[in-house]
Every structure is written in C-alpha cells, then in structure tokens.
C-alpha distance (Angstrom), angle and dihedral (degrees) to the residues before:
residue distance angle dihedral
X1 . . .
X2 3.93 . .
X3 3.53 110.3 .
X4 4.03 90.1 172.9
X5 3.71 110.1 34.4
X6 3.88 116.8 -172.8
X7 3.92 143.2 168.2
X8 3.53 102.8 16.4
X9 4.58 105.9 178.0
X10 3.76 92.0 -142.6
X11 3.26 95.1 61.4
X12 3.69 107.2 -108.4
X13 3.75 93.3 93.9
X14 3.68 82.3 92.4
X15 3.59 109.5 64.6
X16 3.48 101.7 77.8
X17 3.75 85.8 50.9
X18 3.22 94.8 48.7
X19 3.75 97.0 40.2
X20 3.94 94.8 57.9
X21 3.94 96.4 32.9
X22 3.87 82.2 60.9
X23 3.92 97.8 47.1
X24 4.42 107.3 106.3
X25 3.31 129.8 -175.1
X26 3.98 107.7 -83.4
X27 3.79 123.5 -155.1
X28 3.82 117.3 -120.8
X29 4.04 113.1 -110.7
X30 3.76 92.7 -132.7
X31 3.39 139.5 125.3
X32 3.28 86.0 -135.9
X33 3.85 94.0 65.5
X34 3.79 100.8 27.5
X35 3.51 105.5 -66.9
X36 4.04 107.5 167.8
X37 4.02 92.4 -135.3
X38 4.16 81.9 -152.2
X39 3.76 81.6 89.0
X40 3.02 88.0 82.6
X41 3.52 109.6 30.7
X42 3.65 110.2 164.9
X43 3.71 106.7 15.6
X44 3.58 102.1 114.3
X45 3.89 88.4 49.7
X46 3.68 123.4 110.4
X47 3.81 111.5 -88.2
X48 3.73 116.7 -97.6
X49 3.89 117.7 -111.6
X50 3.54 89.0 -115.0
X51 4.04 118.8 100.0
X52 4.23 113.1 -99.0
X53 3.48 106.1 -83.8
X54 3.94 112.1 177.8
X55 3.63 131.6 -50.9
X56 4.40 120.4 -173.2
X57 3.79 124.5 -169.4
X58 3.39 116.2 -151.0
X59 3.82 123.6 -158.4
X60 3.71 118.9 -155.6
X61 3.66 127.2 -136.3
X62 3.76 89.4 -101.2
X63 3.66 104.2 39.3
X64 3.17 112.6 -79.3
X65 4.38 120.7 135.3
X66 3.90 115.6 -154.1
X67 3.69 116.3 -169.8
X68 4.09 114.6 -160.9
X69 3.34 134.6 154.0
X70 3.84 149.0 113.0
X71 3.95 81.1 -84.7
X72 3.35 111.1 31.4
X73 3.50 93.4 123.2
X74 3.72 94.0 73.4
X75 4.32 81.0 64.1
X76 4.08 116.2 98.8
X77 3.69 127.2 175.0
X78 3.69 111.2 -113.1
X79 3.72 93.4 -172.8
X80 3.88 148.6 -82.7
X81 4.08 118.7 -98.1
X82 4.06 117.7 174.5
X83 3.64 108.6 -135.6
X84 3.91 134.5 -166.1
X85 3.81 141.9 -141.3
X86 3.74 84.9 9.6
X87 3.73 98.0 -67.3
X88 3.76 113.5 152.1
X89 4.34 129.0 -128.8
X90 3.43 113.7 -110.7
X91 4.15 89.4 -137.6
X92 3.59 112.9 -175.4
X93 4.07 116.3 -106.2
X94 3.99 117.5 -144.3
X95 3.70 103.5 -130.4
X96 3.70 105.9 -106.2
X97 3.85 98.7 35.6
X98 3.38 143.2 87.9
X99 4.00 120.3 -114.3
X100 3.94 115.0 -140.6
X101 3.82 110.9 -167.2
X102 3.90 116.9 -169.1
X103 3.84 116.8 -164.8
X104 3.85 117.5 -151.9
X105 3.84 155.2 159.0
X106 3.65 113.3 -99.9
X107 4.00 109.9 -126.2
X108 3.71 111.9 -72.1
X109 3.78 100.8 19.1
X110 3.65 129.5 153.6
X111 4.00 101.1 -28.8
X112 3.83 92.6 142.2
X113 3.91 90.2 44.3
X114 3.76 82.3 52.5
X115 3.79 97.8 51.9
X116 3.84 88.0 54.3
X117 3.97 92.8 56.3
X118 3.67 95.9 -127.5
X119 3.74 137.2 138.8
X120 4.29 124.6 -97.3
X121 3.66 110.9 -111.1
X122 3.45 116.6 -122.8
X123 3.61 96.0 -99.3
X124 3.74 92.8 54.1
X125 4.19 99.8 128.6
X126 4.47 114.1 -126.9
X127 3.57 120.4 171.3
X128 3.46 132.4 -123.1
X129 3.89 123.7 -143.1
X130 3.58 123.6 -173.7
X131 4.07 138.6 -163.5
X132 3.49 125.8 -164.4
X133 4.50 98.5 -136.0
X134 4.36 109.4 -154.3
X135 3.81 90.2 -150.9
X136 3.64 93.0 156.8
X137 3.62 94.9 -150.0
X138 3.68 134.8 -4.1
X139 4.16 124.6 -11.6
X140 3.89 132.4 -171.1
X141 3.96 107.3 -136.2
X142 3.59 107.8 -160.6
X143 3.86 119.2 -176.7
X144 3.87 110.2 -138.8
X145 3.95 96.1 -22.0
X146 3.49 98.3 -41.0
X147 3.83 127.0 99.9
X148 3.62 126.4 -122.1
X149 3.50 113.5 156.4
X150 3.72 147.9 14.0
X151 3.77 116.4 -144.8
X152 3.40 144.2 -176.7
X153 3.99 103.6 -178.6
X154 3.32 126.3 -43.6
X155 4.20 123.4 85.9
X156 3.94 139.8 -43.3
X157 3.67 113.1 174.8
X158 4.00 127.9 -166.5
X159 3.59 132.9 -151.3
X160 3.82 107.8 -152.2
X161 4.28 98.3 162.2
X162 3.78 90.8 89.1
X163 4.23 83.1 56.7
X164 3.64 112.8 127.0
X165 3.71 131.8 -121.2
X166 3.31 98.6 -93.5
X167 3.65 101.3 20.2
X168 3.77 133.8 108.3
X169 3.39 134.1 -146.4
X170 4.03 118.9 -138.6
X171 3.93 122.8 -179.3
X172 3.88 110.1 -176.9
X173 4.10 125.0 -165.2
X174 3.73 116.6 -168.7
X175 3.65 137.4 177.1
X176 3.76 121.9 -107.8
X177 4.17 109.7 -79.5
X178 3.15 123.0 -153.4
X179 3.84 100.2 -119.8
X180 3.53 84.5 62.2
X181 4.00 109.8 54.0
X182 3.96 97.2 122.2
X183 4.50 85.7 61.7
X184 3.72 92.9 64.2
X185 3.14 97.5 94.9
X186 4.22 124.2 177.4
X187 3.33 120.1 -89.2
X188 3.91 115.9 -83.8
X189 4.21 114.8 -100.2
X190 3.68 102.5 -105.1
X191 4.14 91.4 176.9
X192 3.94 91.3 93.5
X193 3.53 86.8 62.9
X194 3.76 101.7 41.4
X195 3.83 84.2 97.4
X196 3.84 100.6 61.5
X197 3.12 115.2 100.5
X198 4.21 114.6 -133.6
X199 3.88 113.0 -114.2
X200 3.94 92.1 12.2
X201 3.59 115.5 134.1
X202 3.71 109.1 -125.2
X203 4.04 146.9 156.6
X204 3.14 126.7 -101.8
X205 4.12 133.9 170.5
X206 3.49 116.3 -111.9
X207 3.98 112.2 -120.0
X208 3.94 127.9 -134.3
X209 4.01 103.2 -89.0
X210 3.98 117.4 171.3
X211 3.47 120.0 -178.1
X212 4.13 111.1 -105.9
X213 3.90 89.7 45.5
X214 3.65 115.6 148.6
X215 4.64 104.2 -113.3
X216 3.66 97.5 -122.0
X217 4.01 91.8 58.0
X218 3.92 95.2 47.0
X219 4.02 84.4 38.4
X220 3.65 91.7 58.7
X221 3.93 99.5 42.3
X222 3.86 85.2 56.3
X223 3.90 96.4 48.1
X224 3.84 85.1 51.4
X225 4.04 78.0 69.5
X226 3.37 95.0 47.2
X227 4.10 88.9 -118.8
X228 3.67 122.6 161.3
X229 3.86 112.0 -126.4
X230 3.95 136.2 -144.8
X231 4.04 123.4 173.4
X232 3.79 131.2 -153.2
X233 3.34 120.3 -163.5
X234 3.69 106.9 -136.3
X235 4.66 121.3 172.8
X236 3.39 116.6 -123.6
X237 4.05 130.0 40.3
X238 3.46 121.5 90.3
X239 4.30 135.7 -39.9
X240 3.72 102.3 0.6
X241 4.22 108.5 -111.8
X242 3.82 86.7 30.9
X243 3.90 132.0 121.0
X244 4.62 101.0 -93.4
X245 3.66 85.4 -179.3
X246 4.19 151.7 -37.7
X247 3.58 126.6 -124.3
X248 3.66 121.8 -164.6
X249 4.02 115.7 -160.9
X250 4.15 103.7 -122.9
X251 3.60 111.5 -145.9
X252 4.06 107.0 -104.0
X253 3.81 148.3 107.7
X254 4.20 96.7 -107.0
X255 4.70 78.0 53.2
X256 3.86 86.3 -131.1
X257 3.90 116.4 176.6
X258 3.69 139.9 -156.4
X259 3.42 116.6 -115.0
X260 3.86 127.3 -146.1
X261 2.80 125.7 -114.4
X262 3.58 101.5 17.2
X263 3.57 136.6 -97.7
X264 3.92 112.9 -96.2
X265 3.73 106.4 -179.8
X266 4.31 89.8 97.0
X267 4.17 96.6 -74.7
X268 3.38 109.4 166.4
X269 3.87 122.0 -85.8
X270 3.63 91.8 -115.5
X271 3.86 88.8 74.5
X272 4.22 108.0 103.1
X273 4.05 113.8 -92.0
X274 3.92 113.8 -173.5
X275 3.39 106.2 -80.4
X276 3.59 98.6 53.7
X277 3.76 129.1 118.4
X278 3.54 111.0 -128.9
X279 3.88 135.3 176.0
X280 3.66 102.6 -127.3
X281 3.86 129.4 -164.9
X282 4.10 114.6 -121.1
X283 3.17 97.6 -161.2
X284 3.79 91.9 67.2
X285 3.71 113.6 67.5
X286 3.76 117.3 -136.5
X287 3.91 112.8 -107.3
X288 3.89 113.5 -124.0
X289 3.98 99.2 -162.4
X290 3.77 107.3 -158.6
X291 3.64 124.2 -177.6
X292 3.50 116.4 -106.1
C-alpha cells in the first residue's frame, strides 16, 4: 500500500502532492481559541415561520466557519471533537435534522510540516465541528458550486485539511426549487445496512470508480457497501464537479487506504483494484475527492 505516492505520467500522480503541499495550519472555530461566536449569529434562535431556504458555511483559509444565509437560523452547533488518524466522531443527530460535520486544523498546526511538502502522520490531531441543519425536508448540498448530494436528514461530512492557502471551503444546503423537481430523488434504502455493525472491521469489494464520474453514481456504488462518505474539494483533475478519486480506509496500524481508481505510474500489484476484497476500517470515512 503506497503511503507516499509520487510522479504519476498521466497526470494524476500529482494530486496527492498537491493535496498535502496545499494543507495550512487552520485556526480552531472555538470559543475556546477565539472563535467570534457572531459567526454564527442566530443559529440557536427559533426557526423563522418561513420554509428553509438555503444556508452555506464557509471555512476560511485559517479556520475559521461562517454560517449565512436566508436560513441560517435553522443551524445549531452540535459540538467540536478532535479526532486522529482520520477517524471520524460519532456526533449525535437530532431526528429530523441534518448533521454538518467540518474537519479542520486546530490553530497553529503543522506549518513547518507544510513547508517541507510532506504527508500528516496518522496521529496528526484535526477537529471536528458539527451543526445540527432544520431543513424540514429535503436539501441539495453542493460543495463549492457543484452538487453532490440531496438529503433529507441524515449526515454529509467535509474534509477541509487538504484546503489550500488561499482557498476556501463553501458547503451550501438549499431547499427544493422548483426548476429542479425531477433531482429530488427518495431517500436511499438504508435496511441493507441495518446489519453492520458501527466501528466493526469488515470486508468489503471495492467498486469500479474512474476519475470524471458524475458523484451520485460513485455515491451510490459506495452506499451499496454500506461505507460512510466525506468529500474534499481539491482544483485540478479532471471535469470540474466530478469524482478526481475515492479512497477507502484499509483496516491496519500504518491507516493505509485504497485508492480508486488505481495507481498507474508502476505501483506494485499488491495495491487494491476493484474487485478486491478488502477489510476496511469504519471508523474512517471514505474520501470522495471532487474537483473544485
């Protein structure tokens, strides 16, 4: 398993390189460290009469999470949890709501480690912070202008630690419109999965991802395995909005992953293909990279 790809003649060797040269030390939207609570002014008000209209958090290049928005008052904090070796917080969801999850750098984090172009150790620390979104019924999430899921409850996680030094972050929910009736779709069939246990190790074949693909189709071949998903929106790649590449956390103490599609700068053959069966680690989510 590559923990340190490099050099790859089609181009894609890249985007790890570029993904981890661009990471920067992000500062922690806490009171704890500073965090001006106006950011989110409003979100632990009552929800106004009106229907949920749209609500986007923003996070900065150093940290900081804005929440604005016609309906930003449905938003509450649920919380901030640091996390290790990319593991994810189990927050708890209100039933009825949406849970947004927003991974980041504390303040201060890994700006030498950054300088030297090399990749976080797994027991590198990034924080988690969580809202609790009133939609009221279904809501697009698109990740910097580009749609990636509809959702009506449940979670949508995003990685912002690979963000660049300039570059922000913006996660948008919106009500249904009515030029869009035929994308609300039902909600997916979580019964298959009723049966996994959370935080069990388990196998699971990898599916056919190619770089280009449109987000719902890779989304649904990973719910088919019951995986947990987070994106990162990264520049670069391929068709802008489209799947760059997948990476599924592989059970194992170095936290290696498989990465979809595969590697073809001469890896070994040993590295997952789809097809394999492969005992993956839960508490990792899988990382949907989608070009920005």
């Amino acid at each position: 398993m590559r923990s340190h790809p490099h050099h790859r003649p089609d181009g894609r060797a890249h985007r790890h390189a570029v993904l981890v040269a661009a990471a920067v030390p992000l500062v922690l939207a806490l009171p704890a460290t500073g965090c001006d609570a106006s950011t989110t002014s409003g979100a632990a008000g009552a929800r106004a009469d009106a229907a949920f209209s749209s609500v986007r958090f923003t996070l900065g290049a150093r940290g900081d999470i804005e929440v604005a928005g016609v309906s930003r008052t449905a938003v509450t904090r649920a919380g901030d949890r640091a996390v290790t070796g990319g593991r994810a917080y189990p927050f708890d969801r209100t039933p009825g709501k949406l849970l947004v999850v927003l991974r980041h750098w504390p303040q201060g984090q890994r700006a030498a480690r950054d300088a030297m172009r090399l990749l976080p150790p797994p027991d590198d620390v990034a924080i988690e912070s969580a809202y609790l979104v009133d939609t009221g019924d279904w809501a697009l999430a698109e990740l910097d202008g580009h749609p990636v899921q509809w959702l009506r409850g449940g979670t949508i996680r995003v990685d912002a630690t690979k963000a660049g030094a300039v570059e922000r972050v913006h996660l948008t929910l919106s009500g249904p419109r009515g030029s869009r009736p035929g994308q609300v779709t039902p909600p997916p069939d979580e019964r298959a999965c009723e049966d996994v246990e959370p935080g069990v190790n388990r196998y699971v074949v990898l599916p056919e991802v190619e770089s280009g693909m449109d987000v719902a189709e890779v989304l649904a071949r990973l719910r088919e395995r019951c995986l947990d998903v987070q994106y990162v929106s990264m520049p670069g790649g391929v068709n802008r909005g489209t799947v760059w590449w997948v990476e599924i956390p592989v059970a194992g103490p170095a936290a290696p992953v498989a990465e979809l599609p595969p590697p073809t700068d001469g890896t070994p053959t040993h590295t997952p293909v789809p097809g394999d069966n492969i005992l993956t680690d839960p508490s990792r989510p899988t990382t949907v990279v989608v070009v920005h």
